[in-house]
N, CA and C of each residue as an Amber inpcrd file, in Angstrom:
protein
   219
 -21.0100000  51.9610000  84.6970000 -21.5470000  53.1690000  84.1380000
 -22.7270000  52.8100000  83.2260000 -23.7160000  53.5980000  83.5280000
 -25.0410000  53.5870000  82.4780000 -24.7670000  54.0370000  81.4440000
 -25.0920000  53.2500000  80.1780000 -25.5030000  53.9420000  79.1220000
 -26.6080000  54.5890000  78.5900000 -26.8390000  56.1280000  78.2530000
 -28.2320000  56.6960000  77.4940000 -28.5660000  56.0710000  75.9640000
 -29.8800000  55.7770000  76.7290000 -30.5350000  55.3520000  75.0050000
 -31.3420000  56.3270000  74.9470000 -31.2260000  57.2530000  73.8920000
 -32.4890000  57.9810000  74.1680000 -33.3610000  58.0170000  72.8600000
 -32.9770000  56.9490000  72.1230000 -33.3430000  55.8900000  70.9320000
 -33.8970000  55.1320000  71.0450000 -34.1800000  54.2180000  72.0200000
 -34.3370000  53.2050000  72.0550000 -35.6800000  52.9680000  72.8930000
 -37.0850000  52.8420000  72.2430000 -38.0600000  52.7880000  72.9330000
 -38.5370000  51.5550000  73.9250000 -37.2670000  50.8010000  73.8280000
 -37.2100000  49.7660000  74.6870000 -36.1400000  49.7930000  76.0310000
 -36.0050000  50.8710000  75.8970000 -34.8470000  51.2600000  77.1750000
 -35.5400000  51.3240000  78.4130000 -35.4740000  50.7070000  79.4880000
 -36.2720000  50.4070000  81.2640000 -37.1330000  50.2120000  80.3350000
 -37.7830000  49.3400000  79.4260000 -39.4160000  48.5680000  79.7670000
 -38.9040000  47.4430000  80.3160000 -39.6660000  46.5930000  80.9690000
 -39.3830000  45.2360000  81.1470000 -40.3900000  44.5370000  79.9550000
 -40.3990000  43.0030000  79.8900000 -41.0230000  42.7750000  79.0760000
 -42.4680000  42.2890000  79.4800000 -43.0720000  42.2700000  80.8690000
 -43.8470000  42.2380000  81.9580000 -44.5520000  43.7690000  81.2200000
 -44.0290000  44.7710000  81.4450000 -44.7710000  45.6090000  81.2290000
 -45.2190000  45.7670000  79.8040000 -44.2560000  45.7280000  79.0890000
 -44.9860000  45.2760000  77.6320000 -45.9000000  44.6870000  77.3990000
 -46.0150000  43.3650000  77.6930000 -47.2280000  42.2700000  77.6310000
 -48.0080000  43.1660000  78.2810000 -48.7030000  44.0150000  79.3800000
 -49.5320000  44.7150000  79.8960000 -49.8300000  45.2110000  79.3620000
 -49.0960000  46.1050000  78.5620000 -49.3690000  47.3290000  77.6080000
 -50.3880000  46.9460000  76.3000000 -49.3590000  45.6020000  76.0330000
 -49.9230000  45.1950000  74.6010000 -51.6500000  44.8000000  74.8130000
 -51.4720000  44.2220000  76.1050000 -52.9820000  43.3290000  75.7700000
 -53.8830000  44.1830000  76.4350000 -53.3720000  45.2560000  76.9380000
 -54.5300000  46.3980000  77.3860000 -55.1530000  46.6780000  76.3440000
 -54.0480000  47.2320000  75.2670000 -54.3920000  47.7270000  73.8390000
 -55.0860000  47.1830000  72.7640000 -54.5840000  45.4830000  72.6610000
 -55.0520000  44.6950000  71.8500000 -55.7940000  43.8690000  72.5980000
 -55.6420000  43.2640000  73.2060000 -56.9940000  42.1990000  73.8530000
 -55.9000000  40.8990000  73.2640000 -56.3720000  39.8590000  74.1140000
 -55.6150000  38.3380000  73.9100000 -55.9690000  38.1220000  72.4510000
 -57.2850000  38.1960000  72.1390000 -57.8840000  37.4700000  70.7660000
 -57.0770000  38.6250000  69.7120000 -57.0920000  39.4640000  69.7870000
 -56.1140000  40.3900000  69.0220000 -54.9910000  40.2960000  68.6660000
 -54.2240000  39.8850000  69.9520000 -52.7790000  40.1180000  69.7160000
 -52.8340000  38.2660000  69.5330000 -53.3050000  37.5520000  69.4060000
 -53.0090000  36.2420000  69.1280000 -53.6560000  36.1590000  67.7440000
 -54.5120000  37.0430000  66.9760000 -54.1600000  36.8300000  65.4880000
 -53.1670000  37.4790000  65.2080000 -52.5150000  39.0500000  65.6870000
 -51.3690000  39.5320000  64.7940000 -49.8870000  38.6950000  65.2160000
 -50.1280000  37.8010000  66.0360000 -48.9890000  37.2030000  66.5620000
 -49.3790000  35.4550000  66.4720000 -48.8970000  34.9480000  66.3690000
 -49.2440000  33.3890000  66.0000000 -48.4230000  32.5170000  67.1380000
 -49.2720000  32.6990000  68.7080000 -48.2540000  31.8680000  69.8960000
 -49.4360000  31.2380000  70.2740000 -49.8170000  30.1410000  70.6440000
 -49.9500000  29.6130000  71.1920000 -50.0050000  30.3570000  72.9170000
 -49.2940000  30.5580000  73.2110000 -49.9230000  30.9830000  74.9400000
 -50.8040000  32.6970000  74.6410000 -50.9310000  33.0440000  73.3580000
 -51.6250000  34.1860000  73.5640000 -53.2140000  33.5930000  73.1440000
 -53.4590000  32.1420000  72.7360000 -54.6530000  32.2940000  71.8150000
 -55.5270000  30.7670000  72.7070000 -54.3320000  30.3280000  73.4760000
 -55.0650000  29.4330000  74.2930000 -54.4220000  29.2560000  75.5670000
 -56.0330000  29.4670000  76.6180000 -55.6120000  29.8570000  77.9590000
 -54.6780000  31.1020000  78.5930000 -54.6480000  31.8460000  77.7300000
 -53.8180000  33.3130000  77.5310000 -53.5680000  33.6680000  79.3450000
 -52.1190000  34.0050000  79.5490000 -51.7420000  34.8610000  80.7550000
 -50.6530000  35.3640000  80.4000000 -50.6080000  36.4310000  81.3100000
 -49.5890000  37.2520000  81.1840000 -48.1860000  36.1940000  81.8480000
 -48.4310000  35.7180000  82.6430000 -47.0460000  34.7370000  83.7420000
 -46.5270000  33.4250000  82.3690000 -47.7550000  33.0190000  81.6480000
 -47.1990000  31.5570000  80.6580000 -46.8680000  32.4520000  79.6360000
 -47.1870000  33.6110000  78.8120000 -46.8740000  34.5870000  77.6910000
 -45.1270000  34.6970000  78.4780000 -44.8580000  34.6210000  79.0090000
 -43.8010000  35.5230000  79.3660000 -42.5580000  34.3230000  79.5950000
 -43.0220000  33.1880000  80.1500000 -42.1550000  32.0810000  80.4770000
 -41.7720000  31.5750000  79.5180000 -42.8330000  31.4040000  78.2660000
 -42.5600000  31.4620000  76.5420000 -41.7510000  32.2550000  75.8180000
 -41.6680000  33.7120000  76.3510000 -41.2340000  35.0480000  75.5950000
 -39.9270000  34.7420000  76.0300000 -39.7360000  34.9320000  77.1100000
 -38.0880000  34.6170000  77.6460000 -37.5310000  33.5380000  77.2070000
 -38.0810000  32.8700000  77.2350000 -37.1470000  31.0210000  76.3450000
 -37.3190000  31.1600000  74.8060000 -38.2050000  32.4270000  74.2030000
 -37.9920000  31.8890000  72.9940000 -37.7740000  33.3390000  72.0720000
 -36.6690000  33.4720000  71.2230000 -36.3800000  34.5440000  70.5670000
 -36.4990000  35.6150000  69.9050000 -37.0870000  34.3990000  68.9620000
 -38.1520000  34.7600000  67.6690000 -39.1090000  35.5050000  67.8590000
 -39.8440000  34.6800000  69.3150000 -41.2140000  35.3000000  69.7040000
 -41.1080000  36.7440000  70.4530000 -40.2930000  37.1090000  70.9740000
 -39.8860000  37.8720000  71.4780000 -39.8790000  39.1500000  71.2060000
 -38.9680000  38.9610000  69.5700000 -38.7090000  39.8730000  68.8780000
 -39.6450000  40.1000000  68.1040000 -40.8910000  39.5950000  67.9820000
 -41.8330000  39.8250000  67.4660000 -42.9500000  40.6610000  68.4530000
 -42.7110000  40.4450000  69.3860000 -43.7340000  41.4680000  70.6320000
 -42.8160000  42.5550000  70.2690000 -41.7290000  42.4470000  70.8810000
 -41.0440000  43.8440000  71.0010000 -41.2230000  44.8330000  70.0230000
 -41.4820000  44.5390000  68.4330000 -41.3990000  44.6570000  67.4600000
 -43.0970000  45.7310000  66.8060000 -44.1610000  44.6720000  67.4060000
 -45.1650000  44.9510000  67.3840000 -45.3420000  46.5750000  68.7460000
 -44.6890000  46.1360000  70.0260000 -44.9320000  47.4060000  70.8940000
 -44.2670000  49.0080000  70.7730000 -43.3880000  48.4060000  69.6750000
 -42.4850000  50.0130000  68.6430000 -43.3270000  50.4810000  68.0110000
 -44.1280000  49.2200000  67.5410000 -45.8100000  50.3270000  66.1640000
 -46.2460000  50.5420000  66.3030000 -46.9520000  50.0390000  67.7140000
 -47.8580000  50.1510000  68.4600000 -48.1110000  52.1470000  69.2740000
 -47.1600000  51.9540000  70.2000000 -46.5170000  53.3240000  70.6730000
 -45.9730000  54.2730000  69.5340000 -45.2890000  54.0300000  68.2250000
 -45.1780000  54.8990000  67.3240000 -46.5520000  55.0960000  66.7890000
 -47.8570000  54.8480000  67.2740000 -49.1260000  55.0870000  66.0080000
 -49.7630000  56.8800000  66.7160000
């Protein structure tokens, strides 16, 4: 059984589409000063951003975090 989020502005995104979203909005050089990774500020892709995002937590929760303020503005 599905659960409704109807809270949760992260409910069906993937995080593929996020990264799309974000760097439509912000641009690599953008979102790699408000974010401090390494795959956003050198040689930037969406496929190495993401192989990073998934293995790493912190970073994660820091996109996700940024695409709530982003969409709440």
């Amino acid at each position: 059984m599905e659960q409704s989020q109807p809270n949760n502005p992260l409910h069906g995104k993937t995080l593929e589409a996020i990264m799309v979203y974000l760097v439509s909005y912000y641009g690599w050089d953008e979102l790699g000063n408000i974010i401090h990774i390494n795959s956003f500020t050198s040689n930037p892709s969406i496929k190495s951003s993401l192989k990073f995002l998934r293995r790493t937590p912190w970073a994660r929760e820091k996109v996700e975090k940024l695409y709530v303020d982003t969409i709440g503005k």
